[in-house]
C-alpha positions as CSV (number, residue, x, y, z in Angstrom):
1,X,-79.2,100.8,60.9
2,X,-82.2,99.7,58.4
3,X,-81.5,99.7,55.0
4,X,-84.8,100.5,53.1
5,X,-85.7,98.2,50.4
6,X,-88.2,99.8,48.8
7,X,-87.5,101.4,45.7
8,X,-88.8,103.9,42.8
9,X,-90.0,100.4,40.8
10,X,-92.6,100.2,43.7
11,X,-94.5,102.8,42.4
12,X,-96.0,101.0,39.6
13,X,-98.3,98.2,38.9
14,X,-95.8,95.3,38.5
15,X,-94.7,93.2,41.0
16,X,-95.3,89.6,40.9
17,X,-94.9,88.4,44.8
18,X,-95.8,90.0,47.7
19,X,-91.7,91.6,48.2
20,X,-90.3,94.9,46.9
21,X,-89.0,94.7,43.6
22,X,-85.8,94.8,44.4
23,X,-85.8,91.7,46.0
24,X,-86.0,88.3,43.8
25,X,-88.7,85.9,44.3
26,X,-86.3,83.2,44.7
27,X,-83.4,82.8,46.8
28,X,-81.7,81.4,44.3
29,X,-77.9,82.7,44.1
30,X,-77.6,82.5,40.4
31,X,-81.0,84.7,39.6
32,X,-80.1,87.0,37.6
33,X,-81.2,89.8,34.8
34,X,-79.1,90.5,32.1
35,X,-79.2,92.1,28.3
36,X,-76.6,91.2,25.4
37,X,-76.2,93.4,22.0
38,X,-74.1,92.6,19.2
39,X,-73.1,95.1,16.0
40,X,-71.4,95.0,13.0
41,X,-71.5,96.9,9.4
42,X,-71.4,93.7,7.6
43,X,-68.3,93.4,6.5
44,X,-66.7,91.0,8.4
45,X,-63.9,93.4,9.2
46,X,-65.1,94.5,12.7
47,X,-67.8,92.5,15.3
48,X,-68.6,94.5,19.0
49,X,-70.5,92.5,21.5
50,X,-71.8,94.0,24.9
51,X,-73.9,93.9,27.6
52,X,-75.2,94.5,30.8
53,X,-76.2,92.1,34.0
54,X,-77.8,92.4,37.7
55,X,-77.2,89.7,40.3
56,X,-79.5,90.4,43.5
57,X,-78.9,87.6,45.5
58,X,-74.9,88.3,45.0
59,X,-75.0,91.8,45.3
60,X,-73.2,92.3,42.0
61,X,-74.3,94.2,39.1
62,X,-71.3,94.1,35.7
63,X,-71.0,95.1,32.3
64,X,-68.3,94.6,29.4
65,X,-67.7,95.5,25.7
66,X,-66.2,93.6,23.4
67,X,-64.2,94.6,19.8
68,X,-63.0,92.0,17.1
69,X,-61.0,93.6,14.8
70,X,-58.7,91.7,12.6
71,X,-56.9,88.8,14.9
72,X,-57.2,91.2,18.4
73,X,-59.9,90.7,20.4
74,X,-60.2,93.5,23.6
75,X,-62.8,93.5,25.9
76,X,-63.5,95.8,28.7
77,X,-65.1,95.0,31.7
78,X,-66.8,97.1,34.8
79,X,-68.3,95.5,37.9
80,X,-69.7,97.1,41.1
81,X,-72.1,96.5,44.2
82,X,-76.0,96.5,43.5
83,X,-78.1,99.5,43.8
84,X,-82.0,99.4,44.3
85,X,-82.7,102.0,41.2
86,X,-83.1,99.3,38.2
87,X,-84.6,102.3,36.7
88,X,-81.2,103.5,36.3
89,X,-79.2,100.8,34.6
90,X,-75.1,101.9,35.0
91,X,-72.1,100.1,36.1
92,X,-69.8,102.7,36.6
93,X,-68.6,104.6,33.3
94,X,-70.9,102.1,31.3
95,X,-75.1,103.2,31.0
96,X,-78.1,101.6,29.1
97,X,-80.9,104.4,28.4
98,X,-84.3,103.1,27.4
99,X,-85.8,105.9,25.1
100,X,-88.7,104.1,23.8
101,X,-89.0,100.2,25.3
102,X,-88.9,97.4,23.2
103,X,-87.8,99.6,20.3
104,X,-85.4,102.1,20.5
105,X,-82.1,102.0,23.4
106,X,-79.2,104.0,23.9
107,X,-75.3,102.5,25.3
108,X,-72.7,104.8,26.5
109,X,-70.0,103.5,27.8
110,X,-67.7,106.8,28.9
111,X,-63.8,106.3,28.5
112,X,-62.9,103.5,30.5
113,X,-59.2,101.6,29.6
114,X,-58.8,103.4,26.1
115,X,-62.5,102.5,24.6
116,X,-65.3,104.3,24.6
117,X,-68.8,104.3,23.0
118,X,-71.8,106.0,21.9
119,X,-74.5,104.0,20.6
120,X,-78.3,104.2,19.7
121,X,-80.4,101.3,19.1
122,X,-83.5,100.8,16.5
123,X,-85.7,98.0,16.1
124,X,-86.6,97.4,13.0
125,X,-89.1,94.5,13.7
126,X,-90.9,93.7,16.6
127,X,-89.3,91.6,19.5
128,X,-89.6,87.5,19.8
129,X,-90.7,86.2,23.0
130,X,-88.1,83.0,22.6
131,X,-89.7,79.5,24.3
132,X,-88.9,78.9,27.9
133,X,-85.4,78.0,28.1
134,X,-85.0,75.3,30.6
135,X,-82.1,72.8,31.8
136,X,-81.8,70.3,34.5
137,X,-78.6,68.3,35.6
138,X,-80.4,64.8,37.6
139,X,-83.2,66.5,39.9
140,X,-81.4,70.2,39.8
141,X,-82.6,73.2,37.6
142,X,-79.3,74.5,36.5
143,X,-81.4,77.2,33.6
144,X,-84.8,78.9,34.0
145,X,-84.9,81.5,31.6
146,X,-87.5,83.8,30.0
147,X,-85.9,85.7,27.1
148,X,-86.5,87.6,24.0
149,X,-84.8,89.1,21.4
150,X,-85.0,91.9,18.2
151,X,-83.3,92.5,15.2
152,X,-82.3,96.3,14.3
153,X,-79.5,98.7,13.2
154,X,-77.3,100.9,15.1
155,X,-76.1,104.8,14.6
156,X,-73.0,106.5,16.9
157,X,-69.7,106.0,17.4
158,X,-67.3,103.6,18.7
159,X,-64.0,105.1,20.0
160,X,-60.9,102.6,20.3
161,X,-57.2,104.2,21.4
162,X,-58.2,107.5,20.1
163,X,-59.5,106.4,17.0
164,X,-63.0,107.0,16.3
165,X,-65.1,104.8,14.3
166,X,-68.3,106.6,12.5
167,X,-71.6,103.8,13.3
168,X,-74.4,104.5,10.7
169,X,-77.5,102.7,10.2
170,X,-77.3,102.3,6.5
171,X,-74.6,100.1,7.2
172,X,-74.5,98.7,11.1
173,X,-77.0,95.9,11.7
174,X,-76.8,93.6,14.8
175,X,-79.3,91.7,17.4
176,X,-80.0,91.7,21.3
177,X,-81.6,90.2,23.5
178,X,-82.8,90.8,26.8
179,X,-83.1,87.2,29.4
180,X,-84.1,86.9,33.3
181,X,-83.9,84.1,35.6
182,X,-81.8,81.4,37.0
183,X,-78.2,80.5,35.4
184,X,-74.9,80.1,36.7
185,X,-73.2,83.2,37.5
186,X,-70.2,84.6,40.1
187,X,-68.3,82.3,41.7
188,X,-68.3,78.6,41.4
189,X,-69.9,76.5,44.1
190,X,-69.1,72.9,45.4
191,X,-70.4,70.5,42.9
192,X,-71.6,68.0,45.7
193,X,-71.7,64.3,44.2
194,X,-70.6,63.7,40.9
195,X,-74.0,63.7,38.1
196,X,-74.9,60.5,37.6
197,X,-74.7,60.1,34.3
198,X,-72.1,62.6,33.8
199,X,-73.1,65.5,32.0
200,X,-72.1,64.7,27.9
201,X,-72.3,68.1,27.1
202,X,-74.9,70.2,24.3
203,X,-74.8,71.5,21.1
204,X,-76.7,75.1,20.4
205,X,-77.6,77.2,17.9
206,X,-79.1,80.5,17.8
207,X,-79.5,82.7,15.0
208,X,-81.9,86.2,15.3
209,X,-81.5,87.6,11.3
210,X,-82.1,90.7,9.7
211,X,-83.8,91.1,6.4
212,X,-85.6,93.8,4.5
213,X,-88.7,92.7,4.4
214,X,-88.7,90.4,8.0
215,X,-87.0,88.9,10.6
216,X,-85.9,85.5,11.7
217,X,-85.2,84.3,14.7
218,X,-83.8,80.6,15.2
219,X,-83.1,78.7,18.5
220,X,-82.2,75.2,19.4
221,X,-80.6,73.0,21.7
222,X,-79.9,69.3,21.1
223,X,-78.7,66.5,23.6
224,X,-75.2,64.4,23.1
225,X,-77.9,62.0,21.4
226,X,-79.1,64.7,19.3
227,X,-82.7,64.3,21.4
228,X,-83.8,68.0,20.6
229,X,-85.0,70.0,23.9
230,X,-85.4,73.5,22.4
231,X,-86.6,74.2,19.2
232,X,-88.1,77.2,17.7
233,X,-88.1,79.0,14.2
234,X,-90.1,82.3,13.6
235,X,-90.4,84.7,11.1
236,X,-92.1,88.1,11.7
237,X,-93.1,90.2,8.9
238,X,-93.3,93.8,8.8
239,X,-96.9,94.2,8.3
240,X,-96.9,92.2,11.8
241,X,-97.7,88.7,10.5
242,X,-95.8,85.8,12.6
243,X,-95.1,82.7,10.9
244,X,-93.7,79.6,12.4
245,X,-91.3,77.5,10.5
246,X,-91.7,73.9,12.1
247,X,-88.5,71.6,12.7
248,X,-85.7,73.2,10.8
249,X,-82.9,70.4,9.5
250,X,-79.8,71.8,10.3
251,X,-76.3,71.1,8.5
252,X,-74.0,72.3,9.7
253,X,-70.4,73.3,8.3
254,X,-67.0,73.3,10.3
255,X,-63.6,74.1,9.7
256,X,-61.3,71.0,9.6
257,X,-59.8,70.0,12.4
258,X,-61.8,72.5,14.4
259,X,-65.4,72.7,16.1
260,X,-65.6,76.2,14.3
261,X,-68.3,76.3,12.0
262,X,-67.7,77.9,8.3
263,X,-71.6,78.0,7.3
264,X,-74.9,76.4,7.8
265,X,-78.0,75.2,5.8
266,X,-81.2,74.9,7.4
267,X,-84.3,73.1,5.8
268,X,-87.1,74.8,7.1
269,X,-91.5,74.3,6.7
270,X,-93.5,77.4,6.6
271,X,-97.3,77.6,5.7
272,X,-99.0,74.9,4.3
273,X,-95.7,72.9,4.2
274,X,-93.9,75.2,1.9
275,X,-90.1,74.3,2.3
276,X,-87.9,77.5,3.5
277,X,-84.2,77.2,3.1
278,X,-82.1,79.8,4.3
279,X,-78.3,79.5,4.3
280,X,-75.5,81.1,6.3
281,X,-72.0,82.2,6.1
282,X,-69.6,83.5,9.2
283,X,-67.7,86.5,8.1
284,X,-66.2,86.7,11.5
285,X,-65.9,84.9,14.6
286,X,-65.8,85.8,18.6
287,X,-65.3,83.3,20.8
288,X,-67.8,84.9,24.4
289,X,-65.6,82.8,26.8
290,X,-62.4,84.7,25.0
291,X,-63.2,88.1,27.4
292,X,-67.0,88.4,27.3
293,X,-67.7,86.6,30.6
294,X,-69.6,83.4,29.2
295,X,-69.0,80.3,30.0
296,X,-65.8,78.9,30.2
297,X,-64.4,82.8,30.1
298,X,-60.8,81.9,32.4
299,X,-60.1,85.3,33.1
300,X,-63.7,87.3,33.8
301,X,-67.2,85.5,34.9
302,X,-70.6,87.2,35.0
303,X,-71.5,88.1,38.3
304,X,-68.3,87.6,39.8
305,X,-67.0,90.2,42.8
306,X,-64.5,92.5,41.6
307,X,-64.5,94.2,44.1
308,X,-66.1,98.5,43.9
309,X,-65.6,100.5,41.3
310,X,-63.9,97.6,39.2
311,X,-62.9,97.7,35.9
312,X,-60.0,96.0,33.7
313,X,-58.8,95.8,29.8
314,X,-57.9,92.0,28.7
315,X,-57.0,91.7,25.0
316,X,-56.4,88.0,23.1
317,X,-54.4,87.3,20.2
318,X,-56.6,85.2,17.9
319,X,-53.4,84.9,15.8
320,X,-51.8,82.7,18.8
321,X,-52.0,79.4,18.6
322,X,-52.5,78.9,22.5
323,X,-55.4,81.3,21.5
324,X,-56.9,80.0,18.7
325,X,-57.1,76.3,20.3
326,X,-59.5,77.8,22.9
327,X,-61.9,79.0,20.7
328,X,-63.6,75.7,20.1
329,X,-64.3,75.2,23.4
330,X,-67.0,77.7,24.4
331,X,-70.1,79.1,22.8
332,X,-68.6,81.4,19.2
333,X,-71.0,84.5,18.2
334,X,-70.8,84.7,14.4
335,X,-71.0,87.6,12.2
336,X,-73.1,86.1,9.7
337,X,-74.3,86.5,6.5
338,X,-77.6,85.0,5.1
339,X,-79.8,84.0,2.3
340,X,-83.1,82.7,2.2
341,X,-85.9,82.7,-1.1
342,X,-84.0,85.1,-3.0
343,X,-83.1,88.0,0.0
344,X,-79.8,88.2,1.7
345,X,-79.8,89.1,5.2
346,X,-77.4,89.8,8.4
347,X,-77.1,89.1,11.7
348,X,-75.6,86.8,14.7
349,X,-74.9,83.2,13.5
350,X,-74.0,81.7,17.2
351,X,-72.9,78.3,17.9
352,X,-71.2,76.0,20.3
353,X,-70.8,72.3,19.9
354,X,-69.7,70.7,23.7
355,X,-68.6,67.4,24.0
356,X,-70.5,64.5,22.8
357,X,-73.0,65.1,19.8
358,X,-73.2,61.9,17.7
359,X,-75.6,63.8,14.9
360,X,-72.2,66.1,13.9
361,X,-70.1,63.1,14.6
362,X,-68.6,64.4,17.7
363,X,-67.9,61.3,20.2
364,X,-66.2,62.7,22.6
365,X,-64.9,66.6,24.1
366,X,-62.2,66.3,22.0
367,X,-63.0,65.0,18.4
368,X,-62.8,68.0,15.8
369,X,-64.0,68.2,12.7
370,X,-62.1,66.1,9.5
């Protein structure tokens, strides 16, 4: 029997190639088209990261949400087969509502494994279209992404083993951001002849903030060389102004014998080559390959098949030592705390230094911090 491709999206004015939205306009395995929220109420004391991803050209749609409280880290993941209404965004028990795009969102996530949510989402700034994001390994694109991303504060409830936990905006802050494209996803695939030069790893940092009177968004990758291949700094006022804030200097803090940072300071330019300093502090950590499907993630990949109807509840003891050695070794989403000219601001302080980066003194996958 044919299976009709054509969708409710096909109604409207936006397709970019001549197939049914549905279908991607590459054949690409790892397209995909994913979102990623993080909340907190600035305390340190509690950090919940979620998000949401389609994979056409694997069939796969998934969606997880992650708690740090204290030293126990639980996530919750849900993963079915595709569907051809992207107007309805839902992976089983978990649902994205957009009430007003680009501004204001809504996550449900229905009892699934003892945690449940109810959260609404306002921006309180206007979204940053980030730079292409682009990687190659020799002649291969391995990332193609179009992103952007929005600061904003939260109101609900989070519900964890029966205890409910009251989410106000006067106090819950956090960032998302919403990317499209190609990245490695689902299952691994045969790596074919060894890279030549062997890939060194990368070091990354990406930091949307939260003040009063702006927003900042920061994001940059560097080569084992410290060669910088991303790099972009900008500040959006509330009355709308966007200011760009040149090649930020970046120091960066780790704990010792870790790659865990404690705290940055970045030298920034603004107009007319007015320095801008703005300094950070993690109040809490969570490791994304500890349970939230990034990179690195042993247990639960984005895009991988599940099977229908799938879902699961993993839980990590940060406290562990078998634990806590892992944490260095993946991309770390930071509650962070910042100040910059006077104003003190929140949001996600993320980082991940892999392998080789002879700026931090890293010579190797294994060297940690003195």
């Amino acid at each position: 029997m044919r299976r009709d491709v054509v969708s409710p999206l096909d109604e409207y004015p936006i397709h970019q190639a001549p197939l049914p939205v549905t279908w991607a306009a590459t054949s690409d395995r790892n397209f995909y088209d994913r979102c990623y929220f993080n909340a907190h109420d600035r305390t340190g004391e509690i950090f919940v990261i979620s998000g949401l991803g389609w994979y056409p050209n694997l069939g796969t749609k998934d969606a997880f949400l992650l708690v740090r409280r204290g030293d126990m880290q639980t996530a919750v993941h849900l993963g079915d087969a595709i569907d051809d209404d992207r107007l309805n965004q839902r992976v089983n028990g978990y649902r994205i509502e957009v009430v007003e795009p680009l501004k204001k969102l809504r996550i449900v996530l229905e009892e699934t494994e003892g945690i449940a949510a109810d959260l609404t989402w306002e921006g309180s700034f206007d979204v940053v279209q980030e730079q292409p994001h682009i990687l190659r390994h020799g002649s291969r694109v391995t990332l193609d992404a179009q992103r952007f991303a929005q600061v904003g504060t939260w109101s609900g409830s989070i519900v964890i083993d029966g205890e409910e936990i009251a989410v106000t905006p006067d106090r819950w802050v956090g960032a998302r951001d919403r990317s499209w494209g190609i990245r490695p996803v689902g299952e691994a695939v045969p790596a074919g002849r060894p890279a030549d030069p062997p890939f060194e790893g990368m070091w990354w940092l990406y930091m949307p903030l939260r003040f009063d009177d702006y927003a900042m968004v920061l994001i940059i990758q560097e080569d084992p060389d410290g060669f910088r291949t991303l790099n972009d700094c900008t500040r959006v006022w509330r009355d709308g102004r966007v200011e760009q804030l040149g090649w930020p200097q970046v120091n960066i803090s780790y704990a010792s014998g870790t790659r865990i940072p404690t705290g940055a300071v970045i030298r920034c330019t603004g107009a007319e080559g007015r320095p801008v300093t703005l300094e950070v502090e993690s109040l809490l950590p969570v490791a994304l390959h500890l349970g939230a499907g990034y990179s690195g993630d042993g247990d639960w990949s984005h895009g991988m098949w599940k099977g229908p109807g799938f879902t699961e509840r993993v839980t990590y003891d940060l406290g562990s030592p078998e634990v806590a050695g892992k944490m260095m070794f993946g991309v770390v989403d930071h509650v962070g705390r910042a100040t910059c000219e006077g104003a003190t601001g929140y949001g996600l302080f993320e980082h991940g230094a892999l392998g080789r980066h002879d700026p931090s003194g890293f010579t190797d996958w294994l060297t940690l911090a003195p």
